[in-house]
N, CA, C and O atoms as a GROMACS GRO file, in nm:
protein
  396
    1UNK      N    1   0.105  -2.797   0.284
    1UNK     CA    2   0.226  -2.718   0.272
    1UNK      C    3   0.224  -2.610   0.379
    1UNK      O    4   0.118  -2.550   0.399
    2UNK      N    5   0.325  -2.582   0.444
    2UNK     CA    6   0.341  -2.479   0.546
    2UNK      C    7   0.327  -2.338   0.515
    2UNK      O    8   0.432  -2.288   0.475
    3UNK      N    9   0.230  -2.262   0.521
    3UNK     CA   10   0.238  -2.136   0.486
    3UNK      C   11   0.317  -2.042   0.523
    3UNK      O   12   0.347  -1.938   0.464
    4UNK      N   13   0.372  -2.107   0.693
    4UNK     CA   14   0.504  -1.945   0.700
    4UNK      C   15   0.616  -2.000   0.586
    4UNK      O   16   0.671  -1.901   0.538
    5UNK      N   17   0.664  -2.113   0.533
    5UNK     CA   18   0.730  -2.101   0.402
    5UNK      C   19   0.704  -2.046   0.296
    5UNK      O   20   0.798  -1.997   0.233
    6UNK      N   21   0.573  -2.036   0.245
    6UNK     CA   22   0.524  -1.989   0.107
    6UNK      C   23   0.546  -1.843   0.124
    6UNK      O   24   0.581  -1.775   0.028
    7UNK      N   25   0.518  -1.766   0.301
    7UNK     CA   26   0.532  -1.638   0.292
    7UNK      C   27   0.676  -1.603   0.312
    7UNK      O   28   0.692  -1.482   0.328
    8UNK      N   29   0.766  -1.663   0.315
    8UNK     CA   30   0.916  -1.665   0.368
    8UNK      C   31   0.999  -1.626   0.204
    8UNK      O   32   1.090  -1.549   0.171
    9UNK      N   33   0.914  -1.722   0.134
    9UNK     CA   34   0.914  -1.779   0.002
    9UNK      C   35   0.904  -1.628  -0.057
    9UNK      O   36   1.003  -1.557  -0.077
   10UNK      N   37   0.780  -1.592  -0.082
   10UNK     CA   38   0.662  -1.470  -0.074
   10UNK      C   39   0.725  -1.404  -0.086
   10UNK      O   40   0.755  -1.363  -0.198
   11UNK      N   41   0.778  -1.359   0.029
   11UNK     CA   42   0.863  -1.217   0.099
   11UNK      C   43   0.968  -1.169  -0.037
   11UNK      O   44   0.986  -1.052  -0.070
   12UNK      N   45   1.020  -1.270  -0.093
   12UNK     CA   46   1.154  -1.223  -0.234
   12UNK      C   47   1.098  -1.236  -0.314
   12UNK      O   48   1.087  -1.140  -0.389
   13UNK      N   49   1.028  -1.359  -0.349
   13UNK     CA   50   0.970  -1.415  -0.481
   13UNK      C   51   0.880  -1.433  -0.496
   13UNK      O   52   0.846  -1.550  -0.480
   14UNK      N   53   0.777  -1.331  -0.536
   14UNK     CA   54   0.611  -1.374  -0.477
   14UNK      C   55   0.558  -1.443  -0.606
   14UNK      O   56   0.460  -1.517  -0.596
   15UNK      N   57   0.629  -1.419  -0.749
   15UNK     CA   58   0.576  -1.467  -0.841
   15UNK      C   59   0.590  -1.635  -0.850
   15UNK      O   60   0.510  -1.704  -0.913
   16UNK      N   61   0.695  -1.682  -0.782
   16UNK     CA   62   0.770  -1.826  -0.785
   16UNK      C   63   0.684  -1.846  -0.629
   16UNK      O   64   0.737  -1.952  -0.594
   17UNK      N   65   0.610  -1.818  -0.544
   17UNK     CA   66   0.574  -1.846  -0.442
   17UNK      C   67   0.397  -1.858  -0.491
   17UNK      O   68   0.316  -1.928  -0.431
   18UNK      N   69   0.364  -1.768  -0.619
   18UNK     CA   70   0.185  -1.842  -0.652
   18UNK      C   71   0.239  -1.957  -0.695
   18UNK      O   72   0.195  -2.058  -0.641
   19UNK      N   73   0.354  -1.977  -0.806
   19UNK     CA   74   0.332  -2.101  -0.860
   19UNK      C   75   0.344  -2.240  -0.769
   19UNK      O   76   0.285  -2.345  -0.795
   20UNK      N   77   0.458  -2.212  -0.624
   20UNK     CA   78   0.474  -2.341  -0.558
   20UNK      C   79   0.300  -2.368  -0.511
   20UNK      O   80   0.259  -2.481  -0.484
   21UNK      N   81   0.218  -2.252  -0.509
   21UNK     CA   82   0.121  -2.292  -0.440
   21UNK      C   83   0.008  -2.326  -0.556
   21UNK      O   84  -0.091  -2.382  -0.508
   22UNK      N   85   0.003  -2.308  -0.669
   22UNK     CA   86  -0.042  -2.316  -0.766
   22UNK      C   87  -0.036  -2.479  -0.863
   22UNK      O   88  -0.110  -2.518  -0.953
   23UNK      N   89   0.106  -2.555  -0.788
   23UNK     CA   90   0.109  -2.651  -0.807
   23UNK      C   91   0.070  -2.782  -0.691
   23UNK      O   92   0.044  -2.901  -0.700
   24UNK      N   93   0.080  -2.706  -0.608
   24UNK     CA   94   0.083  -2.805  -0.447
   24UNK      C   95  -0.088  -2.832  -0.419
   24UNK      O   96  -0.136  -2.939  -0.381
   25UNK      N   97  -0.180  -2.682  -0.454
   25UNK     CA   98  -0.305  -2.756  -0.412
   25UNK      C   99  -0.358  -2.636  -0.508
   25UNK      O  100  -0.290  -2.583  -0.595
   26UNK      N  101  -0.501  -2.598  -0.473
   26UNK     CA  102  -0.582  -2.562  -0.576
   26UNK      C  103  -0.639  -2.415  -0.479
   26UNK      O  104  -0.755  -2.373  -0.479
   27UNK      N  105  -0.547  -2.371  -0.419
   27UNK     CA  106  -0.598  -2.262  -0.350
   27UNK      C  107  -0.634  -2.111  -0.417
   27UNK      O  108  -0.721  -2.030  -0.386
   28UNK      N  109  -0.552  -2.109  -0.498
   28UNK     CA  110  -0.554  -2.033  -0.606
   28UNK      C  111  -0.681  -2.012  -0.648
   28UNK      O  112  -0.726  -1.898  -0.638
   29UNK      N  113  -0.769  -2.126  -0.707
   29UNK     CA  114  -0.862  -2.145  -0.778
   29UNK      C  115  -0.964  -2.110  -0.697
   29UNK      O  116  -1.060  -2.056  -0.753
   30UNK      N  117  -0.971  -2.131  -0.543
   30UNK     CA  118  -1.069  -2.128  -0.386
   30UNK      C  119  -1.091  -2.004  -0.411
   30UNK      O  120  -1.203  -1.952  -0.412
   31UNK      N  121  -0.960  -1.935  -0.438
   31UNK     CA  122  -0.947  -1.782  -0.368
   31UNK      C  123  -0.990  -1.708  -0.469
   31UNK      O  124  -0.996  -1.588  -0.441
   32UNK      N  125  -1.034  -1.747  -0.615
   32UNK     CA  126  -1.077  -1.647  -0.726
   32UNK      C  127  -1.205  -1.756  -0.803
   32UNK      O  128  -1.203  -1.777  -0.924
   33UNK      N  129  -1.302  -1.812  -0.720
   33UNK     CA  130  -1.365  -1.886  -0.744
   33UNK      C  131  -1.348  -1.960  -0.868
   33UNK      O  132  -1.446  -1.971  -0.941
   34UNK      N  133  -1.243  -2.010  -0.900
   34UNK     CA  134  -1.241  -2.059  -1.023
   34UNK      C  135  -1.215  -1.988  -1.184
   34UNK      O  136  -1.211  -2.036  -1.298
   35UNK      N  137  -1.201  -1.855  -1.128
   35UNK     CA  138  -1.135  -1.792  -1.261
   35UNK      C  139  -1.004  -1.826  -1.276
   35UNK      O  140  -0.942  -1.866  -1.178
   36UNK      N  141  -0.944  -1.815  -1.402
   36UNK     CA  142  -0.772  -1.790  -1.452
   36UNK      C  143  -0.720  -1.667  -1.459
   36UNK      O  144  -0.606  -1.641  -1.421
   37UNK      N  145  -0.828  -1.557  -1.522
   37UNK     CA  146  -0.758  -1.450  -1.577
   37UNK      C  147  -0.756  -1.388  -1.458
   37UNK      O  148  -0.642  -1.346  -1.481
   38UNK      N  149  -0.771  -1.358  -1.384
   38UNK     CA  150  -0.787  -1.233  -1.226
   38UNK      C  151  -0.657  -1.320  -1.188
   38UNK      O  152  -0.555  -1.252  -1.181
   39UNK      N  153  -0.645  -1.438  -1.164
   39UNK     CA  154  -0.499  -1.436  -1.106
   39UNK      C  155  -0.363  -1.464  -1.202
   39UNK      O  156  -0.243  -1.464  -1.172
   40UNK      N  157  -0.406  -1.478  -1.282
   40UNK     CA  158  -0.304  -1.459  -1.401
   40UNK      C  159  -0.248  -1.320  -1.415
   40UNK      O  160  -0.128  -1.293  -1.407
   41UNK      N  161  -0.365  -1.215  -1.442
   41UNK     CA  162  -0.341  -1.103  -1.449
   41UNK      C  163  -0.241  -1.036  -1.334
   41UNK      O  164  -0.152  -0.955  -1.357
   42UNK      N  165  -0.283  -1.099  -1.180
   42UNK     CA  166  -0.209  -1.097  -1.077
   42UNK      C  167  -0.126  -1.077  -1.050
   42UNK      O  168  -0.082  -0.974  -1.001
   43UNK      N  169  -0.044  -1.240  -1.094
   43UNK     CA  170   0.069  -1.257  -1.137
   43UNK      C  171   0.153  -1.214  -1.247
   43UNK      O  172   0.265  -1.258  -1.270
   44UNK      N  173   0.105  -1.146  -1.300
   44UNK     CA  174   0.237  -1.061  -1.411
   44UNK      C  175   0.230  -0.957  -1.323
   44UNK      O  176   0.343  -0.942  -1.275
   45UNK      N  177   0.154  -0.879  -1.278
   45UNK     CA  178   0.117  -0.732  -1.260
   45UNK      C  179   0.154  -0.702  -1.130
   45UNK      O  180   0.240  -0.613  -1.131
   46UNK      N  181   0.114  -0.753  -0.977
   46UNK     CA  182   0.028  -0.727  -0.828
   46UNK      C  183   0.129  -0.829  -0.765
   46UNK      O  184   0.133  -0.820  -0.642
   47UNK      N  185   0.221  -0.935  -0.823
   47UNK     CA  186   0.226  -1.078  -0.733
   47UNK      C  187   0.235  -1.041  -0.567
   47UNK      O  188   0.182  -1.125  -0.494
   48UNK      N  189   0.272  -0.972  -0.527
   48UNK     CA  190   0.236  -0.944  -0.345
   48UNK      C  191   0.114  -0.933  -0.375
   48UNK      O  192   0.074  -1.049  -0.368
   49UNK      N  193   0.000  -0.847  -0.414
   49UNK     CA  194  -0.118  -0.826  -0.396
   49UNK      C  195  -0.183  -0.925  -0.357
   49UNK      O  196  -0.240  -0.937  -0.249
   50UNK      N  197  -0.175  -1.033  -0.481
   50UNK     CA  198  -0.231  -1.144  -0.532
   50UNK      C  199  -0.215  -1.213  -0.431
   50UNK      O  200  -0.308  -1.240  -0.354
   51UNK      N  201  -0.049  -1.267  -0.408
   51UNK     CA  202   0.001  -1.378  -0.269
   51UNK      C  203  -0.078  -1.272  -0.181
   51UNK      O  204  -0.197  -1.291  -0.205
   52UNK      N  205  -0.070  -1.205  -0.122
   52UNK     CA  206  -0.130  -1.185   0.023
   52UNK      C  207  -0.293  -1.218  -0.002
   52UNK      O  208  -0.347  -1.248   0.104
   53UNK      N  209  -0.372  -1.219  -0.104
   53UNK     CA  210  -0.520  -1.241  -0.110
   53UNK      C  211  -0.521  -1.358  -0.107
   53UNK      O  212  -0.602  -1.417  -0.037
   54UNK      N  213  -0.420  -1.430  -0.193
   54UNK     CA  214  -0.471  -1.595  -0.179
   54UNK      C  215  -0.410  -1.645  -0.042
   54UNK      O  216  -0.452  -1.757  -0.014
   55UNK      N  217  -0.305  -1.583   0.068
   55UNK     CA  218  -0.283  -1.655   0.154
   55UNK      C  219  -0.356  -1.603   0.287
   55UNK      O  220  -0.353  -1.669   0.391
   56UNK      N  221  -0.433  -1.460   0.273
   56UNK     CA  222  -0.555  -1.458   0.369
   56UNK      C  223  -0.650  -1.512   0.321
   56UNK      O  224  -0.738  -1.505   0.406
   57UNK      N  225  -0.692  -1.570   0.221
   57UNK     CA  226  -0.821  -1.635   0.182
   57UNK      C  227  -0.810  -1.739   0.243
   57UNK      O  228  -0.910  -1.775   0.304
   58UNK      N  229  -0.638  -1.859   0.255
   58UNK     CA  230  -0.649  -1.975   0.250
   58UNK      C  231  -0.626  -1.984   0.444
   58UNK      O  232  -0.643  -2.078   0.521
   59UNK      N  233  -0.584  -1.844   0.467
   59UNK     CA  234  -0.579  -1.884   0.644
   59UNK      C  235  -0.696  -1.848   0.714
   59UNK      O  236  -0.724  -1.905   0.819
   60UNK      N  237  -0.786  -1.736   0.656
   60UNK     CA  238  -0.858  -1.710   0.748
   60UNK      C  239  -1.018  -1.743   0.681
   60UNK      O  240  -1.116  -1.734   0.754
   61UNK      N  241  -1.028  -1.774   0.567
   61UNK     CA  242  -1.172  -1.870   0.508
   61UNK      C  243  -1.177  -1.779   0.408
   61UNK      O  244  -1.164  -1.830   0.297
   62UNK      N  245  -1.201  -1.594   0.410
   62UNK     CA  246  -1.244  -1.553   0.324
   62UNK      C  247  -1.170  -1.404   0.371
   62UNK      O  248  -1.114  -1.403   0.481
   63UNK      N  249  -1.171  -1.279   0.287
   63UNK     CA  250  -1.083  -1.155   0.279
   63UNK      C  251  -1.181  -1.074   0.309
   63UNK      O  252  -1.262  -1.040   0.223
   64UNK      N  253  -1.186  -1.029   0.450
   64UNK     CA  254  -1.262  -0.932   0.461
   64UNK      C  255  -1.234  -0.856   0.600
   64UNK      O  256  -1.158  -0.903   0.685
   65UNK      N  257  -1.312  -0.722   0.618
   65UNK     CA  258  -1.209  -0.638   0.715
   65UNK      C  259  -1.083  -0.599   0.741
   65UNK      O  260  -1.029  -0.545   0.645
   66UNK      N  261  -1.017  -0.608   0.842
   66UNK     CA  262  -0.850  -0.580   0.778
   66UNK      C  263  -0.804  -0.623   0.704
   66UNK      O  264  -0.716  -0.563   0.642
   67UNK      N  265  -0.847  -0.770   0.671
   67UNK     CA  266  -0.756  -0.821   0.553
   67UNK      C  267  -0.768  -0.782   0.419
   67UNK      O  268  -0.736  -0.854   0.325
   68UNK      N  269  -0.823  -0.642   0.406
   68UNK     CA  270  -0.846  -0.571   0.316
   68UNK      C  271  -0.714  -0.416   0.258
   68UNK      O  272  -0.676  -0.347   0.163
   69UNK      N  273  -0.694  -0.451   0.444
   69UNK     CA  274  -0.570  -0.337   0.477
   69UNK      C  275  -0.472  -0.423   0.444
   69UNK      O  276  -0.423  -0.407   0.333
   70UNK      N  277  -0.443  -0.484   0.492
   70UNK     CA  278  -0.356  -0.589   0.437
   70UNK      C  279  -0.296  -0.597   0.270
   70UNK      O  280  -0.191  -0.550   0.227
   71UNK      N  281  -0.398  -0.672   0.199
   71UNK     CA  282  -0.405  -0.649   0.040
   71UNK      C  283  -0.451  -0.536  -0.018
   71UNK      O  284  -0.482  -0.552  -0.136
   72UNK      N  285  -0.470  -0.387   0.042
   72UNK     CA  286  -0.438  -0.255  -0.044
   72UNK      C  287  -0.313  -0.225   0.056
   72UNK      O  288  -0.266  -0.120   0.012
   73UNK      N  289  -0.251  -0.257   0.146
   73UNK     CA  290  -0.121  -0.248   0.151
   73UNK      C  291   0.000  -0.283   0.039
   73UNK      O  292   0.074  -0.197  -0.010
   74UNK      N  293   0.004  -0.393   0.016
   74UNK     CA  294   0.033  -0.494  -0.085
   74UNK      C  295   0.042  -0.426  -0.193
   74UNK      O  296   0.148  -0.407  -0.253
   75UNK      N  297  -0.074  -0.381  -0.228
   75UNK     CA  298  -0.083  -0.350  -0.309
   75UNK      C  299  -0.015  -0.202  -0.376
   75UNK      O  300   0.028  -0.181  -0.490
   76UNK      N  301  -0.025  -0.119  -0.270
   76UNK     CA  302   0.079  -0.011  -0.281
   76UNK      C  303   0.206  -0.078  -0.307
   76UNK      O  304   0.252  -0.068  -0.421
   77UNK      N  305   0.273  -0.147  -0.215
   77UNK     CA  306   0.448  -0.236  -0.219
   77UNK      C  307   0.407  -0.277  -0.362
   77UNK      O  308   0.502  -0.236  -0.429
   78UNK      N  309   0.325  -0.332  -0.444
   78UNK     CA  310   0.330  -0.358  -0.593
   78UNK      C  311   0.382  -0.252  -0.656
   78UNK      O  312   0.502  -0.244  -0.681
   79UNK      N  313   0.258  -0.123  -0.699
   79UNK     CA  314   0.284   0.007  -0.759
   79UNK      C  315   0.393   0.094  -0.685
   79UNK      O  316   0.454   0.165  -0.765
   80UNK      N  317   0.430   0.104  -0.568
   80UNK     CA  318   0.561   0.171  -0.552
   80UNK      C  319   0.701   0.096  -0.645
   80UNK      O  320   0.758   0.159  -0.734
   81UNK      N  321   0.734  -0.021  -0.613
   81UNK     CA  322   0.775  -0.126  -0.687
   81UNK      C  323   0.820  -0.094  -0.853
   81UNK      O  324   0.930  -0.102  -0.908
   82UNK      N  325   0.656  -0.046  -0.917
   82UNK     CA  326   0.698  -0.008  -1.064
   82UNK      C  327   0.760   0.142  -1.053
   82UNK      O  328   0.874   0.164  -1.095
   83UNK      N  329   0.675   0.248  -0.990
   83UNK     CA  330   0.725   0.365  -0.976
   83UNK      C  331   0.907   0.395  -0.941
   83UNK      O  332   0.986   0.478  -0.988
   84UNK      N  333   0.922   0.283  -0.837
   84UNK     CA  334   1.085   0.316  -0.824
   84UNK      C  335   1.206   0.233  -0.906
   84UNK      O  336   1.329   0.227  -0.910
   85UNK      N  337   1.092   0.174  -0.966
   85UNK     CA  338   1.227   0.120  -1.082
   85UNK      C  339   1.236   0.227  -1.185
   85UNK      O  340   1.346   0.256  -1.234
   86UNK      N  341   1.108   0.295  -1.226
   86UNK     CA  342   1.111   0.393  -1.324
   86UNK      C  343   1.204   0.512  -1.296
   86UNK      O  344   1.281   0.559  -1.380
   87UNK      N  345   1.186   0.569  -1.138
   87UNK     CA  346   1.202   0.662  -1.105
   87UNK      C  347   1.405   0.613  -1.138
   87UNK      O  348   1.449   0.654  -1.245
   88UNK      N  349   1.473   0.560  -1.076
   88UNK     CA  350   1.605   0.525  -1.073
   88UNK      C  351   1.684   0.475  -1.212
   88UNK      O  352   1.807   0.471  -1.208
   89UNK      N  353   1.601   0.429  -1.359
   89UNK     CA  354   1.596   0.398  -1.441
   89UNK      C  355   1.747   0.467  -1.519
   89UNK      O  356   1.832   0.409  -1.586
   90UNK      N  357   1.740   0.588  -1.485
   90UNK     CA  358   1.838   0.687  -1.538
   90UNK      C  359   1.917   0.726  -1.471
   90UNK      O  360   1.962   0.832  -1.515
   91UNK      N  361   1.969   0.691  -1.368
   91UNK     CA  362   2.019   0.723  -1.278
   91UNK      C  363   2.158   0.631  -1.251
   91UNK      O  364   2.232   0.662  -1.158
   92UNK      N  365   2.196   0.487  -1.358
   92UNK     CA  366   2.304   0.441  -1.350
   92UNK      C  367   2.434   0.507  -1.429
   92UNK      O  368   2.427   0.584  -1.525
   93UNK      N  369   2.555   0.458  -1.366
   93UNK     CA  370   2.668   0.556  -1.436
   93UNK      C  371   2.709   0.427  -1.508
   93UNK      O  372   2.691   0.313  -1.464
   94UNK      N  373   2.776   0.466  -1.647
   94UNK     CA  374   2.857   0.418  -1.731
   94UNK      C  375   2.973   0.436  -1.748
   94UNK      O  376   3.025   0.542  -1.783
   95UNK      N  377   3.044   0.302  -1.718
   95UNK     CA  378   3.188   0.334  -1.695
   95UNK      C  379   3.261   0.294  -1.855
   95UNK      O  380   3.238   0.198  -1.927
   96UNK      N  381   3.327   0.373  -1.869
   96UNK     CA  382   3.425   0.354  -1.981
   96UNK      C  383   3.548   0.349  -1.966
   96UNK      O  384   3.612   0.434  -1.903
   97UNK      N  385   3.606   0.229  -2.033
   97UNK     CA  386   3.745   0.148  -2.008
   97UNK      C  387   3.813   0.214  -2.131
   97UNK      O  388   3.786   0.206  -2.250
   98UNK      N  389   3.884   0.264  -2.080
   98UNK     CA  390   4.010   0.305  -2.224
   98UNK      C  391   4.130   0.200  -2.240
   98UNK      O  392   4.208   0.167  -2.151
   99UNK      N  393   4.129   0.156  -2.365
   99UNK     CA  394   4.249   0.079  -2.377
   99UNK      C  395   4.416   0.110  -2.408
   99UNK      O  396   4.496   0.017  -2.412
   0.00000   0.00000   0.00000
């Protein structure tokens, strides 16, 4: 499978972009030696985190040195992510229709 798709993919939908890769081959499993819960957990929680670890694991053999900057990058775009949905949460107007 072509990886600039999965990251194209990635880029909107990172949670629907582990599973295309989660079904296509077993990289997933490479990239967390065979655990479930670390990328499970991932995927509810991190999915950029996660996709960028499993797709530098699967391009460059293993995650190390920048590709560390990389996935605590990521990983911020995760937690900013929750923070600004919270932060804007209250912040929609309600329109009321009079009949």
């Amino acid at each position: 499978m072509c990886g600039c798709l999965i990251l194209l993919l990635g880029a909107f939908f990172p949670r629907l972009a582990l599973v295309v890769i989660a079904i296509a081959n077993n990289e997933i499993t490479r990239a967390f030696d065979g655990s479930w819960l670390l990328p499970f957990f991932g995927w509810l929680v991190l999915p950029y985190a996660t996709l960028g670890y499993v797709l530098l694991h699967w391009w460059t053999g293993d995650v190390a040195g920048f590709d560390w900057l990389v996935v605590a990058f990521l990983f911020l775009v995760d937690v900013s992510s929750w923070f600004g949905g919270w932060n804007t949460r209250g912040q929609t107007r309600t329109v009321v229709v009079r009949g």
